[in-house]
C-alpha positions as CSV (number, residue, x, y, z in Angstrom):
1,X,-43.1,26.9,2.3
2,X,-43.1,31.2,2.0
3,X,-45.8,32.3,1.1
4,X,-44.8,33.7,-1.9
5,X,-44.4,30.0,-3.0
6,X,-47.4,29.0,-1.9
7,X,-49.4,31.9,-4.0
8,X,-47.2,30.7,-6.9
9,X,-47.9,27.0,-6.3
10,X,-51.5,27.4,-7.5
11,X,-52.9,25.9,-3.9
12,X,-54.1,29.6,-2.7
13,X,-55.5,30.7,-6.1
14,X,-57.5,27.6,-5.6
15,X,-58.5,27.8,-2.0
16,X,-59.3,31.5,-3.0
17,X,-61.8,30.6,-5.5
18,X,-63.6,28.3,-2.9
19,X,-63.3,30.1,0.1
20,X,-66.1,30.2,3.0
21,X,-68.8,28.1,3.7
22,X,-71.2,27.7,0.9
23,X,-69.3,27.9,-2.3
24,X,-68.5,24.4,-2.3
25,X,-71.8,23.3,-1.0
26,X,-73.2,25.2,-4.2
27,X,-70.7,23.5,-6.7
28,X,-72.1,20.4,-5.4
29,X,-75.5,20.7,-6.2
30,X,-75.1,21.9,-9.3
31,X,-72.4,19.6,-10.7
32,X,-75.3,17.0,-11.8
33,X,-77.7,19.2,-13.3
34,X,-78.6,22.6,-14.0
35,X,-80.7,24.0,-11.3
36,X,-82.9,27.0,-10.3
37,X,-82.2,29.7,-7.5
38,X,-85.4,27.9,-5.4
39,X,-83.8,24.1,-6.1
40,X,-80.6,25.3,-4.5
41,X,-81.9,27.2,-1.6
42,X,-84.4,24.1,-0.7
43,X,-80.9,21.5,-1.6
44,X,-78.8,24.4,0.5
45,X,-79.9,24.0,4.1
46,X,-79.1,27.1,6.1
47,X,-78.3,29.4,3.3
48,X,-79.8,32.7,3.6
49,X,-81.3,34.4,0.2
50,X,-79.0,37.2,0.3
51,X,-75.7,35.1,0.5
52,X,-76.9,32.8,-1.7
53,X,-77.0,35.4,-4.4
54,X,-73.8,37.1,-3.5
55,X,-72.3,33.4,-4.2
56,X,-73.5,32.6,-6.9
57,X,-72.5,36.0,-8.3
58,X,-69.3,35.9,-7.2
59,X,-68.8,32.2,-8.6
60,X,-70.5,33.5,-12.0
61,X,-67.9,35.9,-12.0
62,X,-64.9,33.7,-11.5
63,X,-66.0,31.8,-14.4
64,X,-67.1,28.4,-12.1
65,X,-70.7,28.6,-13.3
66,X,-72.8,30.3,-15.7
67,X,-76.4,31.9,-15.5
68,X,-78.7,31.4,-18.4
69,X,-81.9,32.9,-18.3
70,X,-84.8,31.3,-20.6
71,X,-87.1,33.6,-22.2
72,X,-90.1,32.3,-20.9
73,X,-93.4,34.1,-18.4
74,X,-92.4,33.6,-16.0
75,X,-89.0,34.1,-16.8
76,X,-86.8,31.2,-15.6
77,X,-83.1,31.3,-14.4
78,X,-81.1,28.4,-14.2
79,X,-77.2,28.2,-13.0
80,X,-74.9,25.3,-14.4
81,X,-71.3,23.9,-14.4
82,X,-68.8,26.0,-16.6
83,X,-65.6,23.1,-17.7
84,X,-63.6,25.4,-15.2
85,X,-66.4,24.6,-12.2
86,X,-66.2,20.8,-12.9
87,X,-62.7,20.2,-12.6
88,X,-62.9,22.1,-9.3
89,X,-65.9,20.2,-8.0
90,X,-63.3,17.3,-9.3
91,X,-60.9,18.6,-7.0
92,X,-62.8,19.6,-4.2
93,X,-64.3,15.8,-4.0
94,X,-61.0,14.6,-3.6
95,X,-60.0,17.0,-0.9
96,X,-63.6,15.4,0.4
97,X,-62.5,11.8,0.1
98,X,-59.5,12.7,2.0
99,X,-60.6,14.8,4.8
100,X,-63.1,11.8,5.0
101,X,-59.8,9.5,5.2
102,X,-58.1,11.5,7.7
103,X,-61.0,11.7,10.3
104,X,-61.3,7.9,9.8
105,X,-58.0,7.5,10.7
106,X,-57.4,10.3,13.2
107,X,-60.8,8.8,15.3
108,X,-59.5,4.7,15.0
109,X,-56.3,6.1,16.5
């Protein structure tokens, strides 16, 4: 497949969106509940503070989560799910159940 195809297929649009290390770590916590900045860095092992934000920013602003922030002292953020972040958590525990397929089979061989 060219690459022209393959950025017209959809696949690198997709991979695009959840590129690196974290992101997908990230959609997993949240695809259950609605959780704080702390919650995710204490679920997050590893995660620095600084990339942490830069994620979440970056997924906040392709449309895979949203940021509300309650009105309350001490004012309380809280980052959730947008429809277009749970069908790719959807997708990306597929790819999981896969990968996890594949290593099964690639180690009994």
């Amino acid at each position: 497949m060219s690459h022209h195809q393959l950025s017209t297929c959809g696949f690198s649009s997709a991979l695009g969106v959840i590129a690196g290390k974290w992101k997908a770590a990230i959609l997993w916590q949240i695809h259950c509940r609605p959780l704080r900045y702390g919650e995710l860095r204490r679920l997050i092992p590893g995660i620095s503070e600084k990339v942490l934000f830069e994620q979440l920013r970056a997924m906040e602003s392709d449309g895979l989560i949203q940021r509300e922030v309650f009105n309350e002292v001490p004012s309380r953020v809280e980052y959730s799910l947008t429809s277009a972040g749970a069908s790719l958590n959807d997708a990306v525990h597929t790819m999981a159940e896969w990968g996890r397929k594949y290593r099964s089979e690639d180690t009994a061989s």
